[in-house]
C-alpha positions in Angstrom: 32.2 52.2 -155.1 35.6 51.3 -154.0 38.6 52.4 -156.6 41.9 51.2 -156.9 43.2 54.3 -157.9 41.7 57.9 -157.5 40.0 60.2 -160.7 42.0 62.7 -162.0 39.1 65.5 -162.0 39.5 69.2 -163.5 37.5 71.9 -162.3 38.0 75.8 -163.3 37.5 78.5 -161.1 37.9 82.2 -161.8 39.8 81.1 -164.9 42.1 78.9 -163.0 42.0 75.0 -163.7 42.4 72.8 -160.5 43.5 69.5 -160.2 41.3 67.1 -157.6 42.1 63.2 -156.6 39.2 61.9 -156.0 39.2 58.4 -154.5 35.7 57.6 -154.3 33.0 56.5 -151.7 29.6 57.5 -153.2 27.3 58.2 -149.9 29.9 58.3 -147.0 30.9 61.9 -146.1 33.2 63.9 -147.8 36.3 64.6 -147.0 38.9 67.5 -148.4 42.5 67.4 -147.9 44.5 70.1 -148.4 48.6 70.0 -148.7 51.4 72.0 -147.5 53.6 74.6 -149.5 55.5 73.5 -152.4 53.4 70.0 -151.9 50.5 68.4 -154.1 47.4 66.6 -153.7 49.0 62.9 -154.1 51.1 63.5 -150.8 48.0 62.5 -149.2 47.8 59.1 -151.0 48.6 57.0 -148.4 46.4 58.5 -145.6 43.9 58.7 -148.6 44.0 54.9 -149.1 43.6 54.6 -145.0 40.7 57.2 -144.7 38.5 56.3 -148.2 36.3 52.9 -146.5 35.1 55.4 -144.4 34.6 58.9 -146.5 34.4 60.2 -150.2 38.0 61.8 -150.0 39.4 64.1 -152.2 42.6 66.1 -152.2 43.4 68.8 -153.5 46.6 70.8 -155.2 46.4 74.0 -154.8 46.8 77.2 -157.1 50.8 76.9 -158.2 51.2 72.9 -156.8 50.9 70.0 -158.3 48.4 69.7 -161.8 46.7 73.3 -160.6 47.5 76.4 -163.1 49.9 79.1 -161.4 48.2 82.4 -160.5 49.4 86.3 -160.0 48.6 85.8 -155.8 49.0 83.6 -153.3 47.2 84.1 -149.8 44.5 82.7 -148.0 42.0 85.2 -149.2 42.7 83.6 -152.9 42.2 80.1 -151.5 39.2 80.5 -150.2 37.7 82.0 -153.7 39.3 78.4 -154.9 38.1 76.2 -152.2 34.7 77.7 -152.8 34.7 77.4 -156.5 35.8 73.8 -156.7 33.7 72.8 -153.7 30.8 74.0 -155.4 32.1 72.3 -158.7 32.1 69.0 -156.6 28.7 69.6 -155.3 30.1 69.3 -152.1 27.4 70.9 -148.8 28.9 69.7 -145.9 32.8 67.8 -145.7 35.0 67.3 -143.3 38.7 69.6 -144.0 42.0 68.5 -143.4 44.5 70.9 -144.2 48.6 70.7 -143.5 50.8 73.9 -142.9 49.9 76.2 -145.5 46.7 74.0 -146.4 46.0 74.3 -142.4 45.9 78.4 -142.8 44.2 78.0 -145.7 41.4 75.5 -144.3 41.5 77.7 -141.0 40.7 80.9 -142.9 37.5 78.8 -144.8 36.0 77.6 -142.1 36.2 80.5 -140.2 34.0 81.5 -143.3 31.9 78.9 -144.0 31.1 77.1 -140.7 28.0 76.1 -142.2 29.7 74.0 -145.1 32.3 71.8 -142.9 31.2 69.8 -140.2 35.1 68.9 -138.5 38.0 70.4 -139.1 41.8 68.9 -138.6 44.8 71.8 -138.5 48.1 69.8 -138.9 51.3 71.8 -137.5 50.5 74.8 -138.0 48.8 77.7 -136.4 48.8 81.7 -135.5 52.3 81.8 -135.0 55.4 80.2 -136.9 57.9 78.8 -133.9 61.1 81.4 -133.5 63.0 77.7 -133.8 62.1 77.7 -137.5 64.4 80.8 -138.3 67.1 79.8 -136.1 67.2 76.1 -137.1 70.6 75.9 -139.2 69.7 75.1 -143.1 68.7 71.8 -144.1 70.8 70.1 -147.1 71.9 72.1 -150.0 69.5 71.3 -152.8 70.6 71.4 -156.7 68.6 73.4 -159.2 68.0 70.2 -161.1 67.8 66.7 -159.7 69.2 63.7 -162.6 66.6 60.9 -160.7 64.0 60.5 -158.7 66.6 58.5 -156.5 68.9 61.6 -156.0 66.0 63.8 -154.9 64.1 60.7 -152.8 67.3 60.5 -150.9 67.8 64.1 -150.5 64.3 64.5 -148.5 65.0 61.3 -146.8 68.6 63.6 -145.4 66.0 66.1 -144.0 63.5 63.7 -142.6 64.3 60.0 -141.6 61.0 59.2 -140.4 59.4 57.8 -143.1 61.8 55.9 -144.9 63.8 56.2 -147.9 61.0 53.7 -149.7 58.4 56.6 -149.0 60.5 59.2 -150.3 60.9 57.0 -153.2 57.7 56.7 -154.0 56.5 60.7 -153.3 59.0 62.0 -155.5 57.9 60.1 -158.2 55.0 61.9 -157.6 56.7 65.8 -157.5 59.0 65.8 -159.9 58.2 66.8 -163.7 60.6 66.9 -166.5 61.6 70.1 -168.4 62.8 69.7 -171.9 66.0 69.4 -171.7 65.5 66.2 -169.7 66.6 67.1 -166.4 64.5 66.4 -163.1 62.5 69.6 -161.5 59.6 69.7 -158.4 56.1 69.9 -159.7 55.9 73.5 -158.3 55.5 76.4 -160.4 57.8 78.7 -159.5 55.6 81.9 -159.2 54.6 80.4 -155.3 57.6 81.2 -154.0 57.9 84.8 -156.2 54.7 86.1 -155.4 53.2 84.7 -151.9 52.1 87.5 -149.6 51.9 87.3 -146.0 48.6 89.3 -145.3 48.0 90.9 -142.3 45.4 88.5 -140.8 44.4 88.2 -137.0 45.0 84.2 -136.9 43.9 84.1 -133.5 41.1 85.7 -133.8 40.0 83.7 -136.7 40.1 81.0 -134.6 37.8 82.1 -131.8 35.3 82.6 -135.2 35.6 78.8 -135.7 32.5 76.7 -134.2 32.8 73.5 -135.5 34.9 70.5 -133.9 38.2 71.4 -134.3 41.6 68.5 -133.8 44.6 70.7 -133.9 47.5 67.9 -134.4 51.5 68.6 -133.8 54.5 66.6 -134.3 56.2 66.3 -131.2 59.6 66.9 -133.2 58.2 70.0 -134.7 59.5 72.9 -135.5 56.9 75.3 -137.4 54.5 74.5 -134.1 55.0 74.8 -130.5 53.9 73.2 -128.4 52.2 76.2 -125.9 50.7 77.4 -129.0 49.0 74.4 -130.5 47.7 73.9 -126.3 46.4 77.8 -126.6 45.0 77.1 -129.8 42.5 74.4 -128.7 41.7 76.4 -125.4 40.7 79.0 -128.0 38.9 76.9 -130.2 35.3 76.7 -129.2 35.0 73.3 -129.6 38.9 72.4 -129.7 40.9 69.6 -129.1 44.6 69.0 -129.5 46.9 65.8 -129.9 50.8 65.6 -129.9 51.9 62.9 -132.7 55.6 61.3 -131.4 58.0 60.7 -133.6 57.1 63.0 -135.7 58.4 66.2 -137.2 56.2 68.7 -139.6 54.4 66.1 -142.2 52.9 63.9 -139.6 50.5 61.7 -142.0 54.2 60.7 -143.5 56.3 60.6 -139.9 54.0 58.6 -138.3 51.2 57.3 -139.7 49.3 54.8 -137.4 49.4 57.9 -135.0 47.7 60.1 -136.9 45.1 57.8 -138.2 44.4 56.7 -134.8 44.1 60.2 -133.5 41.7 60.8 -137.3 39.9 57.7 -136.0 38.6 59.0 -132.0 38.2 62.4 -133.7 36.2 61.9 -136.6 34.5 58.5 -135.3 34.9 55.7 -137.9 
């Protein structure tokens, strides 16, 4: 069945409830995308909309983002106790994962896992290490504590990132803002992910070289999270790895340039 709009679903895990889009596609292979930090499941919508003829997708938020209750940690060790919950809650075997920056780490870490439960696996900017580039990049815009519209925030991202268009950024913060009491305008994000993340001490590369299934390790050209040497090391390390360089794009590729990506999506995962 084809939807017009995805089903809000609810699963609790460990106590926590998470919030799942689920777009449909009884029978086709599923598919799990996971966001970035600070982003939420609906950032995927329009890649969602692209990729559901051809797969049951769902996307996720993650503990702290979007509709998903906050929680006391935030590492990939905790995500994958989530994934594996609301996986099993889904009745999901076998998938295909797609996971962005912190959602890439986090997919990385699963798989690495649970080989046996995802049969392709797309890292999006983001590997082992962050690029030096990133701390010495000056500050993007200053950002208010409170935003008084969606069009004052959807203009502030479209300062930091051109490439989609103001009429994207439009549209996606409608989707990550929520509205405290007093009326004014805050993201969706609960603050505790920014309070109580923990780098763990994790051998990326190694977990890597652990990974067996066909991996697509993708990079904005523009990036500056990824380099480029490391996302070419990452998919001589990969056992089965294979990387592609988006243009004109910078860290959200889906959103910077989307035909790319869902023409690189479309040699890689063969629909």
């Amino acid at each position: 069945m084809n939807l017009l709009r995805p089903i809000d679903r609810y699963i609790t895990v460990n106590g926590l409830r998470f919030h799942v889009l689920d777009w449909g596609g009884e029978g086709r292979t599923p598919l799990l995308l996971l966001h970035g930090f600070t982003g939420h499941a609906h950032a995927w919508d329009t890649l969602s909309i692209a990729l559901q003829p051809h797969f049951h997708v769902y996307a996720m938020d993650q503990r702290g983002h979007g509709e998903s209750d906050p929680a006391d940690t935030y590492h990939p060790i905790a995500a994958y106790d989530d994934l594996s919950g609301v996986v099993e809650e889904l009745g999901l075997s076998s998938f295909v994962m797609i996971g962005l920056s912190m959602g890439g780490r986090n997919a990385m870490y699963f798989t690495s896992k649970r080989p046996d439960a995802v049969q392709k696996l797309v890292i999006v900017d983001i590997g082992p290490e962050i690029s030096k580039r990133m701390a010495q990049a000056p500050p993007g815009p200053p950002e208010p504590e409170t935003w008084e519209s969606i069009e004052q925030a959807a203009q502030h991202l479209h300062r930091g990132n051109p490439h989609p268009g103001i009429h994207y950024f439009r549209w996606v913060a409608s989707h990550s803002l929520k509205q405290r009491p007093d009326g004014k305008l805050v993201w969706g994000w609960h603050p505790s992910i920014k309070e109580k993340r923990t780098q763990l001490d994790i051998d990326w590369w190694g977990v890597l070289q652990t990974i067996p299934v066909p991996t697509l390790v993708l990079r904005g050209e523009e990036s500056m999270i990824l380099d480029r040497e490391v996302a070419e090391r990452m998919a001589q390390q990969l056992p089965r790895g294979k990387f592609v360089e988006i243009p004109r794009a910078v860290h959200t590729l889906h959103e910077d340039n989307p035909e790319a990506v869902l023409a690189a999506l479309k040699e890689f995962l063969g629909f």
